[in-house]
ZATOR-932192 format. One record per residue: chain; x negated, y negated, z negated of N, C-alpha, C in turn. Coordinates in steps of 0.001 Angstrom, whole numbers. Example, Ala and Ser with C-alpha at 12.3 -4.5 7.8 and 13.67 -1.06 7.14 Angstrom:
2
A, -13190, 5690, -7800, -12300, 4500, -7800, -13200, 3300, -7800
A, -12850, 2250, -7080, -13670, 1060, -7140, -12900, -30, -7870
//
This chain:
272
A, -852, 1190, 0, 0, 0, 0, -890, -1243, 0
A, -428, -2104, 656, -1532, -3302, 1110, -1027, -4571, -446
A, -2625, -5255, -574, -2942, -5899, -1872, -1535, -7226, -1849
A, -894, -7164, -2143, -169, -8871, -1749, -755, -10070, -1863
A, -2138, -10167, -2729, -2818, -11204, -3054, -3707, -10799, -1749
A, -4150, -9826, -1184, -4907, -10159, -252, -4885, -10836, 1138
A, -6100, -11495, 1568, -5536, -12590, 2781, -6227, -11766, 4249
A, -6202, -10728, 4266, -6288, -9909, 4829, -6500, -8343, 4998
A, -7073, -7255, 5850, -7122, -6259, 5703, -8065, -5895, 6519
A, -9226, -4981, 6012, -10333, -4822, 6904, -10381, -3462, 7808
A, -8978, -2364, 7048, -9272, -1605, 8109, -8360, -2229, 9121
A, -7715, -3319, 9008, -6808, -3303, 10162, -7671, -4280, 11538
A, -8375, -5106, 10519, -9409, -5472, 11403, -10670, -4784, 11984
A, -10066, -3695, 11827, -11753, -2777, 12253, -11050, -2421, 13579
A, -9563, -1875, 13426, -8999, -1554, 15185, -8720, -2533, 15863
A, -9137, -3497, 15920, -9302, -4391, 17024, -10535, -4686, 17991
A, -10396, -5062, 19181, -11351, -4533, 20027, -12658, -5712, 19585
A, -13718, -4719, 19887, -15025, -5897, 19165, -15330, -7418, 20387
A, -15602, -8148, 19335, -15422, -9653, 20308, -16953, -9811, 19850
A, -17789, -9151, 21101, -19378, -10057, 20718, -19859, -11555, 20505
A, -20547, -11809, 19840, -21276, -13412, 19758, -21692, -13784, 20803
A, -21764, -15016, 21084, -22431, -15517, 22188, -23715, -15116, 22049
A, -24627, -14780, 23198, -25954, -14003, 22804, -27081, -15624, 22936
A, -28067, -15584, 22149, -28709, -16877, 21826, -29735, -17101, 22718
A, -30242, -18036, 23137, -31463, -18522, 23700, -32657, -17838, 23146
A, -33754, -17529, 24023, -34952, -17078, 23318, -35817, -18105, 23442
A, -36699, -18928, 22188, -37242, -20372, 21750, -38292, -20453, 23085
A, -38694, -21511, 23694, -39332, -21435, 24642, -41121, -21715, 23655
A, -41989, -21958, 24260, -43660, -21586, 23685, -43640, -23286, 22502
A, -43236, -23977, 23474, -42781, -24924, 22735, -42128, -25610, 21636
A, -41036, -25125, 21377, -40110, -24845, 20556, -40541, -24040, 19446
A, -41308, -22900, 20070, -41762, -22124, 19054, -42903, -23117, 18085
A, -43691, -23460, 18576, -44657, -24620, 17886, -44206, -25543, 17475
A, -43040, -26155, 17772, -42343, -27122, 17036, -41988, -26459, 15253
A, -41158, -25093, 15630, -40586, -24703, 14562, -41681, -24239, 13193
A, -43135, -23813, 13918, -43824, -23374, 13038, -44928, -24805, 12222
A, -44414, -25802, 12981, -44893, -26975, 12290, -43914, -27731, 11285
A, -42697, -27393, 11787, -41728, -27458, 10590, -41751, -27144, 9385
A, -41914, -25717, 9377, -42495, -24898, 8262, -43431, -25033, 7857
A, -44427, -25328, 8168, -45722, -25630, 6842, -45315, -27227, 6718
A, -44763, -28184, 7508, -44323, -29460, 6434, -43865, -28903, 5571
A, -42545, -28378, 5907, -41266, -27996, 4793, -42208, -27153, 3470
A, -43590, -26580, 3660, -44032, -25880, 2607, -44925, -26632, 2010
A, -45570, -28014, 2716, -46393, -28776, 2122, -45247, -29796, 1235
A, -44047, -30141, 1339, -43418, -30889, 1059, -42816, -29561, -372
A, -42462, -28810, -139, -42098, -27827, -1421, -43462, -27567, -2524
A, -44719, -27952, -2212, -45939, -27581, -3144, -45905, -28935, -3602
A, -45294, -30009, -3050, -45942, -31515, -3730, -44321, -31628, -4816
A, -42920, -31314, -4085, -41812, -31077, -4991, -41723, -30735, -6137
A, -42415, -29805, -5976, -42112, -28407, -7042, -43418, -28607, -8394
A, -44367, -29880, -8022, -45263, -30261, -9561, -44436, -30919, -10668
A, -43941, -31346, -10723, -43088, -31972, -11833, -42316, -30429, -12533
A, -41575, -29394, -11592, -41037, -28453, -12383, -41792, -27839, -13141
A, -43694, -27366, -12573, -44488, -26413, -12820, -44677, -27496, -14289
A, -45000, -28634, -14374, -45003, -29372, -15304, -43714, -29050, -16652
A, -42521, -29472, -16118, -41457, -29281, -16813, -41408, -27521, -17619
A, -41996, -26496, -16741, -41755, -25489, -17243, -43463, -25192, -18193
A, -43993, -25416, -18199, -45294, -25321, -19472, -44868, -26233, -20061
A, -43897, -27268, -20404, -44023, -27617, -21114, -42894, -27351, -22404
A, -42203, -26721, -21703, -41192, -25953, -22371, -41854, -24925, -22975
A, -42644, -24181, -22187, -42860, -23193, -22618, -44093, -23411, -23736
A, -44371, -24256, -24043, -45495, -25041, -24970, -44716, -25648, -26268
A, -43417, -26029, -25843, -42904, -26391, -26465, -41376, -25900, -26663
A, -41033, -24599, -26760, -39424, -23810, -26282, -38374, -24270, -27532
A, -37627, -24925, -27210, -36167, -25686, -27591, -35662, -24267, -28828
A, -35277, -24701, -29497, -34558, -23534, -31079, -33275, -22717, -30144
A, -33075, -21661, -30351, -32095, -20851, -29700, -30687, -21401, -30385
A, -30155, -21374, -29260, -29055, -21992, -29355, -27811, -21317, -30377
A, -27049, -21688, -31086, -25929, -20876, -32496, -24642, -20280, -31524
A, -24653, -18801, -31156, -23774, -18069, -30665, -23126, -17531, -31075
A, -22761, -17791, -32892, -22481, -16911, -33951, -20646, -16858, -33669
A, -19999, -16204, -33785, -18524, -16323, -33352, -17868, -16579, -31746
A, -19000, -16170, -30737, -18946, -15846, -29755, -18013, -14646, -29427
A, -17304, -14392, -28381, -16159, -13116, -28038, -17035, -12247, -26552
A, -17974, -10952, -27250, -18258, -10215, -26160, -17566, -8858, -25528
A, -17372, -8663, -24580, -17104, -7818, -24387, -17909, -6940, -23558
A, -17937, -5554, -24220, -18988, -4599, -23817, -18185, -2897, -23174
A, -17946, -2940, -21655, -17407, -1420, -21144, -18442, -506, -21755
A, -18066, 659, -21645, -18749, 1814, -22400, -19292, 1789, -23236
A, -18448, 819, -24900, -19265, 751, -25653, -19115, 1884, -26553
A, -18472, 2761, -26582, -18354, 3790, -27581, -19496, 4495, -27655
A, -20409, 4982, -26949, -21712, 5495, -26886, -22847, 5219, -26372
A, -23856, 5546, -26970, -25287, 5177, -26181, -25792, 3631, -25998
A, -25831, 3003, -25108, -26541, 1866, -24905, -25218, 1002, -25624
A, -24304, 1260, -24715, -23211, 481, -24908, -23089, 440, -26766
A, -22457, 1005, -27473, -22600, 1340, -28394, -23932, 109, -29202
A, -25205, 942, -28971, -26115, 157, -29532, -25881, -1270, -29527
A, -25729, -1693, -28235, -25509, -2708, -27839, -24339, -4356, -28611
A, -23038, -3361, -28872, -22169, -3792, -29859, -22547, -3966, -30899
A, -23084, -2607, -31855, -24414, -3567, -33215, -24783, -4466, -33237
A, -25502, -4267, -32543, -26017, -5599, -32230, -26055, -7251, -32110
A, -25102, -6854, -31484, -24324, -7807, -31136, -23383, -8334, -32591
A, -23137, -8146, -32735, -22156, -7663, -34555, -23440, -8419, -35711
A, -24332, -8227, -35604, -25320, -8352, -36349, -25378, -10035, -36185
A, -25595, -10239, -35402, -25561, -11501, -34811, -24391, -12809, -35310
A, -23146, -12020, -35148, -22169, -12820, -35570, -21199, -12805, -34372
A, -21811, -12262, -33156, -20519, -12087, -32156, -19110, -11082, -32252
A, -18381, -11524, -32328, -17068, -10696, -31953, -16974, -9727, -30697
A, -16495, -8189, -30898, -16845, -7673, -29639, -15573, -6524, -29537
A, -15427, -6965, -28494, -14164, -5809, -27863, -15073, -4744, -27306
A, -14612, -3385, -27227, -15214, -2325, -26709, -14375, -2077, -25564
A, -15020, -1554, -24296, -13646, -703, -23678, -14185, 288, -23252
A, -13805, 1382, -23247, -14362, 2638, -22897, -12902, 3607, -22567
A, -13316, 4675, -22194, -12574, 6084, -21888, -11915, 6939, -23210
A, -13715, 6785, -23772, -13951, 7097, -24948, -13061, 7075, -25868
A, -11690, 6917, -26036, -10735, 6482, -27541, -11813, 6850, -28805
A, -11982, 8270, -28889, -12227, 8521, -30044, -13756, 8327, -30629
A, -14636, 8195, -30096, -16137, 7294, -30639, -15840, 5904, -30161
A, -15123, 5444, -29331, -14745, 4019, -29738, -13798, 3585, -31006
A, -13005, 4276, -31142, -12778, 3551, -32254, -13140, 3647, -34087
A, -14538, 4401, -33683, -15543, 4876, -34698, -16643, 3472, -34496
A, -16903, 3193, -33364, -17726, 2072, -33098, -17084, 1098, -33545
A, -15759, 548, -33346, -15211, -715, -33902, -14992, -561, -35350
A, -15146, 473, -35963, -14946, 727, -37657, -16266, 398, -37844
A, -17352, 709, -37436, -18829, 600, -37682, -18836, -1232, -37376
A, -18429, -1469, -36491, -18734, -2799, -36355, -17949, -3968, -37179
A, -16992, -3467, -38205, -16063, -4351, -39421, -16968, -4759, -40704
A, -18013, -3605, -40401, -19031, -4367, -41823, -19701, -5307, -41793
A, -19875, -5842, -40325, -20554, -7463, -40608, -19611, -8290, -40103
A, -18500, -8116, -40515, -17284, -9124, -40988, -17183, -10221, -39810
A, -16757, -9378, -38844, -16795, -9904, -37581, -15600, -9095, -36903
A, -14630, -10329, -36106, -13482, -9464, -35515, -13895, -8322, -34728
A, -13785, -7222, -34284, -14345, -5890, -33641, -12358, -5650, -33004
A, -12682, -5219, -32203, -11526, -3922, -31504, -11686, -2761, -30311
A, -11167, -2109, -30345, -11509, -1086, -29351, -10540, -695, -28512
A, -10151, -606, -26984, -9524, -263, -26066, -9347, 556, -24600
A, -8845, 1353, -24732, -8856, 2574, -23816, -8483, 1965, -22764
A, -9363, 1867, -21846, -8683, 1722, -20046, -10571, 2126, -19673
A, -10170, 2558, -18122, -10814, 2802, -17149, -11075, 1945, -15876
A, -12255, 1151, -16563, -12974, -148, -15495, -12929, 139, -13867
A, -12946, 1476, -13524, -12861, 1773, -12104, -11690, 1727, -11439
A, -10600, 1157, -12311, -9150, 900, -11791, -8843, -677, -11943
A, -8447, -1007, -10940, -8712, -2792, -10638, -7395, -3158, -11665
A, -6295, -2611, -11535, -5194, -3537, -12468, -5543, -2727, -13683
A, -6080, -1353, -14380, -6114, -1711, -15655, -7584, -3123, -16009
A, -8296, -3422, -15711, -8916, -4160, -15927, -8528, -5353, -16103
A, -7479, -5613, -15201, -6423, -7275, -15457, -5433, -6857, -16709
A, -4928, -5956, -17036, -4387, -5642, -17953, -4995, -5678, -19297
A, -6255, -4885, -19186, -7536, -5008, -20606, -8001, -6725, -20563
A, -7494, -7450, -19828, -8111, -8909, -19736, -7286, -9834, -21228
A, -5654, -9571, -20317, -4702, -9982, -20901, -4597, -9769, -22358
A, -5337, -8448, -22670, -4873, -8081, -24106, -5792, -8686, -25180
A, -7624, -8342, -24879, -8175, -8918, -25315, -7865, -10238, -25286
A, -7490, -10951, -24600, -7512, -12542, -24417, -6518, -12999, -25397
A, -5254, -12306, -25634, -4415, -12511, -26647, -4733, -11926, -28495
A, -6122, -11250, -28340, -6672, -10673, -29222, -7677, -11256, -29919
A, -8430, -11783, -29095, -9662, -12234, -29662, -9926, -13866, -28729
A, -9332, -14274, -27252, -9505, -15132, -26801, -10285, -15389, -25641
A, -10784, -16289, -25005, -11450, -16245, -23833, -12363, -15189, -24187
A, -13113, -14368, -22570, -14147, -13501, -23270, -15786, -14655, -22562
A, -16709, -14900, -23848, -18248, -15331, -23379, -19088, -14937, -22227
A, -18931, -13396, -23142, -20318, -12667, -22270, -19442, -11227, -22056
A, -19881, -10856, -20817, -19175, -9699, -20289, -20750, -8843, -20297
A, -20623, -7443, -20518, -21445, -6521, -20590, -20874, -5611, -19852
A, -21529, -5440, -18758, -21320, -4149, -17905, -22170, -3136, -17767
A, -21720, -2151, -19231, -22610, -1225, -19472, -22187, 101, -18831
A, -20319, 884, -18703, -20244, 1355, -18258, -21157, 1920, -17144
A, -21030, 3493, -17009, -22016, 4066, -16075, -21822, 5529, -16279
A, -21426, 6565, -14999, -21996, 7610, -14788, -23169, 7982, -14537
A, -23576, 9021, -15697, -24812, 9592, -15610, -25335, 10597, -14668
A, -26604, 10855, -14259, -26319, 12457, -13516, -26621, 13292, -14425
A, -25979, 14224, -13412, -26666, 15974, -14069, -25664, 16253, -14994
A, -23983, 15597, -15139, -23098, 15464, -15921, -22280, 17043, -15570
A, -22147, 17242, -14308, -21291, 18230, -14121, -22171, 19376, -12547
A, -22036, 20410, -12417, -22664, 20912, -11474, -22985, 20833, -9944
A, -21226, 20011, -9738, -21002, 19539, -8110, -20979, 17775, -8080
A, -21972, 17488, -8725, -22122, 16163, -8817, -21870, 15265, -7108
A, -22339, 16091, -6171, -22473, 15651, -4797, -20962, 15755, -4443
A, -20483, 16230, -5194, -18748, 16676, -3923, -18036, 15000, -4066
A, -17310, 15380, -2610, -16357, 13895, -2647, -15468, 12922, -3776
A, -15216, 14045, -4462, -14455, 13441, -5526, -15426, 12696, -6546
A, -16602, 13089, -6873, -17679, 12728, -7876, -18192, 12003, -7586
A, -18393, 11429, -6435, -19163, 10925, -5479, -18710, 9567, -5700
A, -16967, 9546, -5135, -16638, 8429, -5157, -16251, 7826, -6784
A, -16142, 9167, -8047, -16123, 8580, -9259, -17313, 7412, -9502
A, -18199, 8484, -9280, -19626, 7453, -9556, -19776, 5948, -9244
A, -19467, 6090, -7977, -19672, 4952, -7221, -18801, 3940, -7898
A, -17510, 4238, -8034, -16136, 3218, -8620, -16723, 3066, -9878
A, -16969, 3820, -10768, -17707, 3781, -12236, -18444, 2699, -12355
A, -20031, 3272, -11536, -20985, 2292, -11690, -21022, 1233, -10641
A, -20278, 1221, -9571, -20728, -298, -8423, -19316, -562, -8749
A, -18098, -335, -8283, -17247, -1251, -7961, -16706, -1817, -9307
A, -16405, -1262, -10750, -16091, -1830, -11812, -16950, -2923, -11978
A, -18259, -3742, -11695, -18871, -4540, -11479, -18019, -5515, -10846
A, -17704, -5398, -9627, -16691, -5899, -8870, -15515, -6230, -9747
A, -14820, -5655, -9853, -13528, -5681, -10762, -13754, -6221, -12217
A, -14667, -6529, -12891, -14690, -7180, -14333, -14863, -8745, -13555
A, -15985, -8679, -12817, -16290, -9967, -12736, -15170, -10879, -12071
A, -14353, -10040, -10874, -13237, -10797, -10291, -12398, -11533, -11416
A, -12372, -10974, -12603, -10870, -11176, -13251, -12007, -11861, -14309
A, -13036, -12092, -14889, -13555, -13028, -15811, -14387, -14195, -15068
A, -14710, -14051, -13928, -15720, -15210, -13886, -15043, -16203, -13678
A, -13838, -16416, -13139, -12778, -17600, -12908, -12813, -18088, -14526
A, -12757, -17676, -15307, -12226, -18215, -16948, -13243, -18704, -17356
A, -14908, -18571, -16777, -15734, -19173, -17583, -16538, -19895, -16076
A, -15864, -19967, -15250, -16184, -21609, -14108, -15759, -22541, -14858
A, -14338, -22165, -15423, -13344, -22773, -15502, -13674, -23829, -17457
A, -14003, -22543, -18065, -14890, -23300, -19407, -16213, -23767, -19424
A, -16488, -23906, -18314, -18256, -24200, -18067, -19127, -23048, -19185
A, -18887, -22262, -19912, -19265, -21613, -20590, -19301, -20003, -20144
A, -20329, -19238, -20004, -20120, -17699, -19453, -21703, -16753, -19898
A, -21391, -15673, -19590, -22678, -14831, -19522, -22193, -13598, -18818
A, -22930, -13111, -17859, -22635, -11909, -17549, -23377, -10876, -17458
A, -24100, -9747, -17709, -24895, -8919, -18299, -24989, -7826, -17340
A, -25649, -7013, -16211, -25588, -6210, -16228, -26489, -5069, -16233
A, -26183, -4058, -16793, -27634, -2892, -17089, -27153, -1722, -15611
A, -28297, -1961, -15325, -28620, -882, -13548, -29866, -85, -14794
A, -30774, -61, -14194, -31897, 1269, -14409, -33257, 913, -13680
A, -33929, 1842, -14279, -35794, 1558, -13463, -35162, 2007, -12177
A, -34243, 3412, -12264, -34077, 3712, -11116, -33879, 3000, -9857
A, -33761, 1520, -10256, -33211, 723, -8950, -34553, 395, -8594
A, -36175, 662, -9198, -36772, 355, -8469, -38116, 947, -8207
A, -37737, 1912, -9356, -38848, 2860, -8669, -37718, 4233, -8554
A, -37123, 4834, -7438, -35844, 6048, -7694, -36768, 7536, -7873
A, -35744, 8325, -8423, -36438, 9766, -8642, -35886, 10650, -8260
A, -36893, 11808, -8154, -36086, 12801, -7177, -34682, 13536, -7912
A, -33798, 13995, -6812, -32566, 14839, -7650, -31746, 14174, -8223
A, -31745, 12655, -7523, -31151, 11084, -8733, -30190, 10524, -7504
A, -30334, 10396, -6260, -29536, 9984, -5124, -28274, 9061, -5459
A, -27578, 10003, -5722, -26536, 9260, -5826, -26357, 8178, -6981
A, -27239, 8608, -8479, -27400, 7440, -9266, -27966, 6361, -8807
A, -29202, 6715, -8370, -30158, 5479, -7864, -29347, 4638, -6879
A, -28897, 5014, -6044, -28115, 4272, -4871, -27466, 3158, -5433
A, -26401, 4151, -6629, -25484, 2764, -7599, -26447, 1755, -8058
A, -27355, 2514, -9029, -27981, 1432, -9409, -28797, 268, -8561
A, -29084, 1031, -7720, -30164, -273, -6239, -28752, -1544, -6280
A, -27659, -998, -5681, -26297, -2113, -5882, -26451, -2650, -6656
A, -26344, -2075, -8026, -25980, -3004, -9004, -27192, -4249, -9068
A, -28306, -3779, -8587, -29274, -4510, -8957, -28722, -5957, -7762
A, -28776, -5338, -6426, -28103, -6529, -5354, -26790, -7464, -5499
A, -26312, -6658, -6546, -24766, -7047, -6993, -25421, -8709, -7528
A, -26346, -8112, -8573, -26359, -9243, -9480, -27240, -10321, -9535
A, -28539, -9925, -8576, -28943, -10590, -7939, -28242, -12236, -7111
A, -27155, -10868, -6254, -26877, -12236, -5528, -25382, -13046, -5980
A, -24733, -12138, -7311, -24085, -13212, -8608, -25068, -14086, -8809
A, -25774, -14006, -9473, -26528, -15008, -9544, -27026, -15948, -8197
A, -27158, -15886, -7273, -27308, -16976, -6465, -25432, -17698, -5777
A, -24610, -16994, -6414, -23397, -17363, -5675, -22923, -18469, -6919
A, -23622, -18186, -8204, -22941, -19115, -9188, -23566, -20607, -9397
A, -25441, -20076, -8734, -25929, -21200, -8162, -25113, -22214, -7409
A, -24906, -21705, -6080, -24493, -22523, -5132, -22839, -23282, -5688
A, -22454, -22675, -6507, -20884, -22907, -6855, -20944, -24044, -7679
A, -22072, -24317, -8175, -22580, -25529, -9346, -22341, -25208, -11040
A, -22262, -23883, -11039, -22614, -23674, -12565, -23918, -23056, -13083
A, -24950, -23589, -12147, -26530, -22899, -12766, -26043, -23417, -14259
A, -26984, -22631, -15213, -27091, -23061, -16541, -26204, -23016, -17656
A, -25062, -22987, -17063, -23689, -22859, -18307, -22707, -21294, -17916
A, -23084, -20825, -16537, -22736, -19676, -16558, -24233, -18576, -15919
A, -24632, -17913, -17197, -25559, -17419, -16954, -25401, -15759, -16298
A, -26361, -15256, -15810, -26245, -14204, -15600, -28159, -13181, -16007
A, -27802, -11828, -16695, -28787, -11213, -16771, -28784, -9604, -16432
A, -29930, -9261, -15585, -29536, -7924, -15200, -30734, -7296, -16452
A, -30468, -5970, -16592, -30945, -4741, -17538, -31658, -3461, -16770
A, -33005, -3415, -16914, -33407, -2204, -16089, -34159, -1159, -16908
A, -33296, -303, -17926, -33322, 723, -18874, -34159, 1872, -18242
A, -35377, 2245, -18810, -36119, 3523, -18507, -34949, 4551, -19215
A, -35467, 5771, -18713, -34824, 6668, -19660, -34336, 6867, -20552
A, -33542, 6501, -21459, -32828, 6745, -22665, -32008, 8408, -23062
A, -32643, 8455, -24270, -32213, 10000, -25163, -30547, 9365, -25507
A, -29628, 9801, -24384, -28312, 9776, -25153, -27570, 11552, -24833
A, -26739, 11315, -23349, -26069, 12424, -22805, -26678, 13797, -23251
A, -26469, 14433, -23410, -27010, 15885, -24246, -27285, 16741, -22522
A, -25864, 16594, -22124, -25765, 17420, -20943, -27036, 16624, -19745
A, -26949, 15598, -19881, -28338, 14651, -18975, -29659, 15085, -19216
A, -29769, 14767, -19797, -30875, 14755, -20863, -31546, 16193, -20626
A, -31115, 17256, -21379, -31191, 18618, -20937, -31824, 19016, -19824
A, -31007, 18787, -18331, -31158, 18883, -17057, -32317, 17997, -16513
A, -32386, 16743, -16801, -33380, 15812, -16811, -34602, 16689, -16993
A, -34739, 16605, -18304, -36091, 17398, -18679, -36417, 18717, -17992
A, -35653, 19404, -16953, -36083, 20555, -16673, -36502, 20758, -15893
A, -36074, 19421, -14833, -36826, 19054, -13001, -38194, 19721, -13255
A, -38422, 19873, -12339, -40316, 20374, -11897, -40575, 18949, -11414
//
């Protein structure tokens, strides 16, 4: 069934017959020497620009500003019931932030939000599945009436490998993928509007070494994670251009190996 909010449809635009570009001029010897004198201005003019920043940044860094008071901040962290995620909420808790969990997980999530009431900080925990676009507008609504705008979004959620035996079959395939790339997609659609909108944001996401050095027997993880890494990458240059450098931040996470999944973990260690 087609999106009603959407302003179009791409498979419907895929059966239409292809309309090539006009094909371009090739630069004549001339032109070409024009353009490559362009470029070293444009790079002599970026080395004489760019002294005042190299300035501005030693001197920060000579002199780095007191961290700023985030204490009663509202985070929200997918897959926090276990492992990183999990840790992560402590943490966070420790601090003084308020943190919604959302996970699959019901039942070690809502062991994590009991763990997280002792440093007297609002905590809650909520069952939906980030790889489904309207429960995610739904988990928006609730937290938001719960705890309030959300700060910092943590996109920890993630299928692991080596979880089940036919990890490669179609169905797993596309879990993974919806799990770890497109719920990326889907948190950020439905929060980054609320913190353009408060000049205030953070968005967090943890990919893996795997995105940059990959390992064998990992394929289909690594792949997600290489995305996630491009995902956020180029979030971050889209929030640039939009004019919220600085008040809506973004940070990616590239986790070596971590001792969590029993069933991972296990299999992991047994590769040759």
């Amino acid at each position: 069934m087609a999106d009603p909010l959407s302003r179009g449809s791409l498979y419907e635009f895929q059966k239409l017959p292809y309309n090539p570009a006009i094909p371009r001029k090739r630069k004549s010897t001339l032109e070409s020497i024009w353009t490559t004198f362009k470029r070293l201005f444009y790079f002599g003019q970026f080395l004489v620009k760019s002294i005042p920043v190299w300035i501005q940044l030693i001197w920060k860094w000579l002199n780095p500003p007191p961290p700023k008071n985030i204490s009663g901040w509202n985070a929200l962290v997918t897959g926090g019931s276990n492992g990183i995620g999990r840790a992560v909420s402590l943490e966070l808790a420790k601090i003084g932030w308020n943190v919604a969990i959302v996970d699959i997980d019901a039942e070690n999530g809502e062991k994590v939000a009991e763990e997280l009431f002792k440093y007297r900080i609002k905590a809650a925990f909520y069952k939906a599945d980030i790889a489904d676009y309207e429960a995610v507008v739904d988990m928006k609504s609730k937290i938001e009436q719960d705890f309030g705008p959300v700060d910092i979004l943590i996109n920890n959620a993630g299928i692991l490998p080596f979880l089940v035996p036919d990890e490669y079959s179609p169905e797993n395939l596309r879990r993974m993928m919806d799990v770890n790339v497109l719920s990326h997609f889907w948190t950020t659609n439905v929060f980054l509007p609320g913190m353009y909108h408060r000049r205030r944001g953070h968005i967090v996401g943890i990919a893996s070494r795997s995105a940059y050095t990959p390992t064998g027997y990992m394929r289909n993880y690594a792949t997600s994670k290489y995305a996630v890494r491009g995902f956020m990458e180029d979030l971050h240059d889209e929030i640039h251009h939009a004019g919220f450098e600085g008040q809506v931040v973004t940070t990616s996470v590239f986790p070596i190996l971590i001792n969590t999944r029993k069933e991972s973990i296990e299999r992991f260690l047994s590769l040759p």
